[in-house]
mmJSON file of the N, C-alpha and C atoms, coordinates in Angstrom:
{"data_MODEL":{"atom_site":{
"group_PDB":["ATOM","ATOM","ATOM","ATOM","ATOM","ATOM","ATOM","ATOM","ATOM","ATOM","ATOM","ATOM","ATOM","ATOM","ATOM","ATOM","ATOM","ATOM","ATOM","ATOM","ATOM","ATOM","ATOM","ATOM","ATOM","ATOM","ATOM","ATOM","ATOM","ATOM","ATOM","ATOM","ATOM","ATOM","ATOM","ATOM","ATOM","ATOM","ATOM","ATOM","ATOM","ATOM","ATOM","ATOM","ATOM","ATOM","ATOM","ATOM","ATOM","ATOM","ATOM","ATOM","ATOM","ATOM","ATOM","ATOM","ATOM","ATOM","ATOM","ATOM","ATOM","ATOM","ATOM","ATOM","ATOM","ATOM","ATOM","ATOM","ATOM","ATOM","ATOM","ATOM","ATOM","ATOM","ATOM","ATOM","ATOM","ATOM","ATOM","ATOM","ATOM","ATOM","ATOM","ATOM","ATOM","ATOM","ATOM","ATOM","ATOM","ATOM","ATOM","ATOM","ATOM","ATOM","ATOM","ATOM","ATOM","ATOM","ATOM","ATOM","ATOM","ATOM","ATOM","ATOM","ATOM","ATOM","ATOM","ATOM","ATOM","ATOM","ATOM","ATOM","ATOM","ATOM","ATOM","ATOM","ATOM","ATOM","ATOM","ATOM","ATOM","ATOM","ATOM","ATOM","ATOM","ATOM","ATOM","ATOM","ATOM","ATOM","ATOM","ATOM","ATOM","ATOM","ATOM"],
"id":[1,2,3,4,5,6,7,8,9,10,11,12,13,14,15,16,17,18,19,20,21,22,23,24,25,26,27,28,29,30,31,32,33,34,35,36,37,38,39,40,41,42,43,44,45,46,47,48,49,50,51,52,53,54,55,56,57,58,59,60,61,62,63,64,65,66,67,68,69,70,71,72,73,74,75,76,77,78,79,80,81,82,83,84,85,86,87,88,89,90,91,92,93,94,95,96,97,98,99,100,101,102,103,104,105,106,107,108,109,110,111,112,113,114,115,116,117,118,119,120,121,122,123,124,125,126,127,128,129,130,131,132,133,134,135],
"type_symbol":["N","C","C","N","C","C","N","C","C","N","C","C","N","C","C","N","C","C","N","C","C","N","C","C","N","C","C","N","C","C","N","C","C","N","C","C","N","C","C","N","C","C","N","C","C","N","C","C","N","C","C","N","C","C","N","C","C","N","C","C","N","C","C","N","C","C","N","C","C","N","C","C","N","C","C","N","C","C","N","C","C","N","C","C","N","C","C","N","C","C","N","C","C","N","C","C","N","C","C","N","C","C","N","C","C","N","C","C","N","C","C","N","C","C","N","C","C","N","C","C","N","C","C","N","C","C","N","C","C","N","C","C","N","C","C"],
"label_atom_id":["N","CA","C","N","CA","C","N","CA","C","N","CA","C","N","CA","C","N","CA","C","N","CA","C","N","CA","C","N","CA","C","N","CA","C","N","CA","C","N","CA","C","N","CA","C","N","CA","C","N","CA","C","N","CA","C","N","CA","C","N","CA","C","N","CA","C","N","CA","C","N","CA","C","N","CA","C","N","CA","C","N","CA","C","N","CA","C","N","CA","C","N","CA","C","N","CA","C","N","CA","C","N","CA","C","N","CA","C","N","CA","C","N","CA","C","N","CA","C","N","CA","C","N","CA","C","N","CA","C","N","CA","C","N","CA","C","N","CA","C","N","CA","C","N","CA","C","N","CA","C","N","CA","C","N","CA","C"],
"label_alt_id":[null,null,null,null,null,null,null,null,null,null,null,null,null,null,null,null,null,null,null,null,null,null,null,null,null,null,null,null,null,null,null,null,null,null,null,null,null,null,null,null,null,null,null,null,null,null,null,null,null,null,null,null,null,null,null,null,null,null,null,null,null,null,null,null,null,null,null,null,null,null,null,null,null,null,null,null,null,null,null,null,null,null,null,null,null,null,null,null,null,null,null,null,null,null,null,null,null,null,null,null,null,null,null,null,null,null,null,null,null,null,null,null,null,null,null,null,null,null,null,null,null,null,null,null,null,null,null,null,null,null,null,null,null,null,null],
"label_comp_id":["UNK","UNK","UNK","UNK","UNK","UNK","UNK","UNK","UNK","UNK","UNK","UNK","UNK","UNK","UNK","UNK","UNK","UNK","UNK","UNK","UNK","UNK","UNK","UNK","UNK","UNK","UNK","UNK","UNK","UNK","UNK","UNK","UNK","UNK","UNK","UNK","UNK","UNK","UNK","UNK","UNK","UNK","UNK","UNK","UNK","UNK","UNK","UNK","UNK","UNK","UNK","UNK","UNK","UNK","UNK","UNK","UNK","UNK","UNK","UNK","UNK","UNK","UNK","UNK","UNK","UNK","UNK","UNK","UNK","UNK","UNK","UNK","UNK","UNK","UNK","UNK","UNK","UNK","UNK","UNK","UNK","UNK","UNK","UNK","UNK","UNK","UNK","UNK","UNK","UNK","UNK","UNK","UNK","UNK","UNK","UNK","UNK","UNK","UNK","UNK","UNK","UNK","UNK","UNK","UNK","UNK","UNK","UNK","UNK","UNK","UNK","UNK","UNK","UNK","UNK","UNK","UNK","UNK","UNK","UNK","UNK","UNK","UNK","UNK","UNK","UNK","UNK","UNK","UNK","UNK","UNK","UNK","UNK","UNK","UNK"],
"label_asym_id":["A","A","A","A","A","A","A","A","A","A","A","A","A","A","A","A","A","A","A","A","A","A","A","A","A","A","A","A","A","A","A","A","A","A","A","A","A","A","A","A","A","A","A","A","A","A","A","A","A","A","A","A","A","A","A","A","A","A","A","A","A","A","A","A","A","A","A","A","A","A","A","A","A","A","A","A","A","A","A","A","A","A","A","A","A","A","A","A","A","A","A","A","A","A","A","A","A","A","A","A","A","A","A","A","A","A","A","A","A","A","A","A","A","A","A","A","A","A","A","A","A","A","A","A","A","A","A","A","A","A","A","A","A","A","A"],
"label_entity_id":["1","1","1","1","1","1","1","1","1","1","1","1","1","1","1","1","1","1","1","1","1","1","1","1","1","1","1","1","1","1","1","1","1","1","1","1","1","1","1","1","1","1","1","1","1","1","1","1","1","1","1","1","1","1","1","1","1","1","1","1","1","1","1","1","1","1","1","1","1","1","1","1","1","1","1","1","1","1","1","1","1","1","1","1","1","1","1","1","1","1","1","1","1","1","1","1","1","1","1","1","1","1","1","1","1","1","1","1","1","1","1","1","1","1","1","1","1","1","1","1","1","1","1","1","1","1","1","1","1","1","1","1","1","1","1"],
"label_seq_id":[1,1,1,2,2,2,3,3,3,4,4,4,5,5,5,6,6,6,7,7,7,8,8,8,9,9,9,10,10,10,11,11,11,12,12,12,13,13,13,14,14,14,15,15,15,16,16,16,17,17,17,18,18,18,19,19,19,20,20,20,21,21,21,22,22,22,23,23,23,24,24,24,25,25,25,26,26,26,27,27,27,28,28,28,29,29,29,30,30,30,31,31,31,32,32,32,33,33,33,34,34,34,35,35,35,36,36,36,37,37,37,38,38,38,39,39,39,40,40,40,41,41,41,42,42,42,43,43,43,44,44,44,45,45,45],
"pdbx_PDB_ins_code":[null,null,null,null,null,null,null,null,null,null,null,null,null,null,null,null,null,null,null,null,null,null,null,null,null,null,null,null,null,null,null,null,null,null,null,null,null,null,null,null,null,null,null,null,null,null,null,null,null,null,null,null,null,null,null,null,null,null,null,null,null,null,null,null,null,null,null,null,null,null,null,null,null,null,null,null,null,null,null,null,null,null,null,null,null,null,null,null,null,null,null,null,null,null,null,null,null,null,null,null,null,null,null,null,null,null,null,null,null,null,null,null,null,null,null,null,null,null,null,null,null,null,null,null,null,null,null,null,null,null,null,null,null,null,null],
"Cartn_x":[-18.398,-17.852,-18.487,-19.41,-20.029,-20.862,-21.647,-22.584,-21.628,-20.602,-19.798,-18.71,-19.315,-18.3,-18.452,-19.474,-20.133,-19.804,-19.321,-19.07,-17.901,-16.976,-15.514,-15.488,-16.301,-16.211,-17.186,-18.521,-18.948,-18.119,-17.671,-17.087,-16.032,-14.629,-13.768,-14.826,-15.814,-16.526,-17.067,-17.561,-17.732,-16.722,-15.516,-14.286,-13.498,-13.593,-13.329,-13.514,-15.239,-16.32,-16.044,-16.159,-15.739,-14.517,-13.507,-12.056,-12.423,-12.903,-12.927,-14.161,-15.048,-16.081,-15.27,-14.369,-13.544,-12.745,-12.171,-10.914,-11.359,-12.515,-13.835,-14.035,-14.519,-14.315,-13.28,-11.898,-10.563,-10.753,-10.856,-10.076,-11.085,-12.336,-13.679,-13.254,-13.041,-12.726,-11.331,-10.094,-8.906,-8.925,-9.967,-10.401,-10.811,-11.724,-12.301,-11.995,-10.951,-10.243,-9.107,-8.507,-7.21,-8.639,-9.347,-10.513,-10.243,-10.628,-10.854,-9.833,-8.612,-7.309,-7.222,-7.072,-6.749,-7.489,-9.113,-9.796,-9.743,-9.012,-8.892,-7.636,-6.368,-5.663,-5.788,-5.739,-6.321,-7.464,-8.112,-9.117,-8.256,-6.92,-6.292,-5.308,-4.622,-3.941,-4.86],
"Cartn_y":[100.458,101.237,102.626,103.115,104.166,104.65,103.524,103.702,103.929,103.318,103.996,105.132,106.153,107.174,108.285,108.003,108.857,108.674,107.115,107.181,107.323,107.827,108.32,109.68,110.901,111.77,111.76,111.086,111.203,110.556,109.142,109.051,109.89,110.068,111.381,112.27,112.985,114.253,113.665,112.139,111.956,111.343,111.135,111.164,112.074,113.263,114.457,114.661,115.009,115.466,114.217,113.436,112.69,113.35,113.224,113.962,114.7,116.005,117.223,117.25,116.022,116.065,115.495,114.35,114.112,114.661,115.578,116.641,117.413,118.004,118.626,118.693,117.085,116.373,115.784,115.939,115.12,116.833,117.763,119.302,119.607,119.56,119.914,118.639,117.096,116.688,117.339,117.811,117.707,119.363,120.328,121.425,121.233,120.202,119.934,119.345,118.278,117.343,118.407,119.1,120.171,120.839,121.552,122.351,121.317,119.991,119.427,119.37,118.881,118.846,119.823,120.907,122.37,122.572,122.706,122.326,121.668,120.552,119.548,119.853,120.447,120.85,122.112,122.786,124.383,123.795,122.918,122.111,121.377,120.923,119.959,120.443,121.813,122.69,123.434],
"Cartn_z":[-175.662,-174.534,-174.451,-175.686,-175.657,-174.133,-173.62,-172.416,-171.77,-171.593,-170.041,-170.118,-171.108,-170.983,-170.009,-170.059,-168.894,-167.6,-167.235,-165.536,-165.088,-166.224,-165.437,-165.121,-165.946,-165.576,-163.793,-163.75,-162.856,-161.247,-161.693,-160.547,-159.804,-161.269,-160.911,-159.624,-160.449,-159.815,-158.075,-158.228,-156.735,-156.083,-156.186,-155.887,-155.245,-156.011,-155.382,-154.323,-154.874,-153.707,-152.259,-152.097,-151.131,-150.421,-151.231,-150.392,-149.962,-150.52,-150.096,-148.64,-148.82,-147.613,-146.344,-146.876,-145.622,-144.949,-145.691,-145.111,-144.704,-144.625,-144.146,-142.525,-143.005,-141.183,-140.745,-141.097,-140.217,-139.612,-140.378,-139.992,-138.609,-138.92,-137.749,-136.896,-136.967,-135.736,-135.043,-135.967,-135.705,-134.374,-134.97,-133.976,-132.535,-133.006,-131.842,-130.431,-131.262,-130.236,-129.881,-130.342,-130.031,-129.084,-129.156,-127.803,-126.832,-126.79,-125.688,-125.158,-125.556,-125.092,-124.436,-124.965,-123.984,-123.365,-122.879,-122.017,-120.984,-121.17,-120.078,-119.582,-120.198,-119.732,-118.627,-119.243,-117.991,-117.11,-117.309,-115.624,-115.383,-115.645,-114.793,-114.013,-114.317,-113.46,-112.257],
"occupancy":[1.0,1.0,1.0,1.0,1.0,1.0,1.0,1.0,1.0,1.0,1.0,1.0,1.0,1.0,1.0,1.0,1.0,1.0,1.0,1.0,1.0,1.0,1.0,1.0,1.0,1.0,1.0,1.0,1.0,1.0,1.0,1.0,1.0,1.0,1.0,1.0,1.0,1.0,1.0,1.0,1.0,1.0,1.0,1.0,1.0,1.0,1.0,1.0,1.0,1.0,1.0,1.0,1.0,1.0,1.0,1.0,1.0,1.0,1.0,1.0,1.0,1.0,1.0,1.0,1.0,1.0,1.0,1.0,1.0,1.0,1.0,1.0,1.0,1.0,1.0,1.0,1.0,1.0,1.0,1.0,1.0,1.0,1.0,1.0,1.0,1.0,1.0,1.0,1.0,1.0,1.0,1.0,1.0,1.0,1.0,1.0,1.0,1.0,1.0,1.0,1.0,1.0,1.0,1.0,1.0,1.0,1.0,1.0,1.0,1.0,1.0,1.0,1.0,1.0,1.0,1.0,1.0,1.0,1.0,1.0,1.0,1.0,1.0,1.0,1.0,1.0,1.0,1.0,1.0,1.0,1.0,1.0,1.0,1.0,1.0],
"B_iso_or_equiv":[0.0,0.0,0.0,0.0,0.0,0.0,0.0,0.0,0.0,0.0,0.0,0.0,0.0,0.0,0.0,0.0,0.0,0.0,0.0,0.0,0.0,0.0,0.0,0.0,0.0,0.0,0.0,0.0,0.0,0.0,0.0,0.0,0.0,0.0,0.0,0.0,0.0,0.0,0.0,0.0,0.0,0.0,0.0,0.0,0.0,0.0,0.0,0.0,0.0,0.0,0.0,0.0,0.0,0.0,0.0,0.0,0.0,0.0,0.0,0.0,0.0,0.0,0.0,0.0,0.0,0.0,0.0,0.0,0.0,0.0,0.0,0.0,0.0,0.0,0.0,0.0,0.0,0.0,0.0,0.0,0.0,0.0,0.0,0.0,0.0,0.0,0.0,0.0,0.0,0.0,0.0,0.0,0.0,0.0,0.0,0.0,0.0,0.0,0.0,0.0,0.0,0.0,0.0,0.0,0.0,0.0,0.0,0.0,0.0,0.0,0.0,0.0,0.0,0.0,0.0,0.0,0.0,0.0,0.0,0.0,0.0,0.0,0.0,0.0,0.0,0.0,0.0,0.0,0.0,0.0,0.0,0.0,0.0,0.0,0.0],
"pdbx_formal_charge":[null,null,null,null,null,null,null,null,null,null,null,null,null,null,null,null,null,null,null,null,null,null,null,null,null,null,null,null,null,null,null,null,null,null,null,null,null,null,null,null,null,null,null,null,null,null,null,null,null,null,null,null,null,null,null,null,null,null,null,null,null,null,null,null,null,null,null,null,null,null,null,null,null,null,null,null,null,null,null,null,null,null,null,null,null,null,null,null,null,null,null,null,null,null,null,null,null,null,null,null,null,null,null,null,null,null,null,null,null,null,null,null,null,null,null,null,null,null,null,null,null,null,null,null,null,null,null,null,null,null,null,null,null,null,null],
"auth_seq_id":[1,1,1,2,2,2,3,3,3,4,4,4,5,5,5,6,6,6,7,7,7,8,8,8,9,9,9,10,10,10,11,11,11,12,12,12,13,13,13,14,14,14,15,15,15,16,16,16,17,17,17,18,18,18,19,19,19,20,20,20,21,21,21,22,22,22,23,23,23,24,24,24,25,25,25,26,26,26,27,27,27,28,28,28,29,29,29,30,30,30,31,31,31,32,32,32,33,33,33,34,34,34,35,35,35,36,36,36,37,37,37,38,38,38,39,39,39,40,40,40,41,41,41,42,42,42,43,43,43,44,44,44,45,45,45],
"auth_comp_id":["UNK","UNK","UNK","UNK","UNK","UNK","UNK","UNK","UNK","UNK","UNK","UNK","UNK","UNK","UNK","UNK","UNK","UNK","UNK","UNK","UNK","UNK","UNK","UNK","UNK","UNK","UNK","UNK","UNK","UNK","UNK","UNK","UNK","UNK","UNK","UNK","UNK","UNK","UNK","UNK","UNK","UNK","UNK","UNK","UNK","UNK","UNK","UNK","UNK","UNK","UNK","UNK","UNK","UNK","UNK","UNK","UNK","UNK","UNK","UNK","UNK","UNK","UNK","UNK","UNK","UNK","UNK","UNK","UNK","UNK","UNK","UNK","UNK","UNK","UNK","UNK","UNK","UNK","UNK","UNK","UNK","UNK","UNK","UNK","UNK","UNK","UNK","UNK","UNK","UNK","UNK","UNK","UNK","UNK","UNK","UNK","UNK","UNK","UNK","UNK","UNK","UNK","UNK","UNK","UNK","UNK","UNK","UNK","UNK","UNK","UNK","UNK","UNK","UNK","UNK","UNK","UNK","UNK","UNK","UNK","UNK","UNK","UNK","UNK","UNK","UNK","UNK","UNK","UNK","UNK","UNK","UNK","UNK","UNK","UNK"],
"auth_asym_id":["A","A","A","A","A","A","A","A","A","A","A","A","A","A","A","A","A","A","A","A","A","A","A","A","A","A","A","A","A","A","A","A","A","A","A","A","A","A","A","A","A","A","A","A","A","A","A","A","A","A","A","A","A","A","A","A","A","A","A","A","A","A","A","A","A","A","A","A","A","A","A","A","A","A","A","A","A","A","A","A","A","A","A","A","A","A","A","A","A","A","A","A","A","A","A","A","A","A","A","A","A","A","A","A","A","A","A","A","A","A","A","A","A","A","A","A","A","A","A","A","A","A","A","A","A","A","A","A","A","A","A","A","A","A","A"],
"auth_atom_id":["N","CA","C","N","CA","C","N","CA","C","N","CA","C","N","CA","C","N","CA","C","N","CA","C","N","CA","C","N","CA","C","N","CA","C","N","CA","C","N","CA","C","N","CA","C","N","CA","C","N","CA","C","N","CA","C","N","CA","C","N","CA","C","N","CA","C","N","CA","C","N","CA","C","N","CA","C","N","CA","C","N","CA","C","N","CA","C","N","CA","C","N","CA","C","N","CA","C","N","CA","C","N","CA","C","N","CA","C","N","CA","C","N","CA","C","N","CA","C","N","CA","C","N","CA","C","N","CA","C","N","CA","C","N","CA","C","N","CA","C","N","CA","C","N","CA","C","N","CA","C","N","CA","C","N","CA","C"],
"pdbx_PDB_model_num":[1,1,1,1,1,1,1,1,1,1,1,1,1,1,1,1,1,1,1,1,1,1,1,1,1,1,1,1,1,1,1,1,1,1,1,1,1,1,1,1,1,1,1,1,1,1,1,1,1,1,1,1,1,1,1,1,1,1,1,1,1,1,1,1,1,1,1,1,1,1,1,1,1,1,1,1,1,1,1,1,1,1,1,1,1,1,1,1,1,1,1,1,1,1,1,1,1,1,1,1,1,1,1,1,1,1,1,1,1,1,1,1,1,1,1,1,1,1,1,1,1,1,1,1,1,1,1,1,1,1,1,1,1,1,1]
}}}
């Protein structure tokens, strides 16, 4: 089990990194789509 001690710390580390890249982009889409919304709102009045 010696060879694979190494891939829990690494996956943990790209595990993370994943979350943190996705929450990244829910937050930059979640901006964006709230702009358009209000955008389209004030052109629809």
């Amino acid at each position: 089990m010696g060879n694979f001690a190494w891939l829990l710390p690494v996956s943990l580390t790209v595990t993370i990194l994943f979350g943190v890249v996705v929450s990244g982009l829910a937050v930059c889409w979640w901006l964006i789509f709230k702009r358009t919304v209000r955008h389209f709102n004030t052109k629809g009045k």
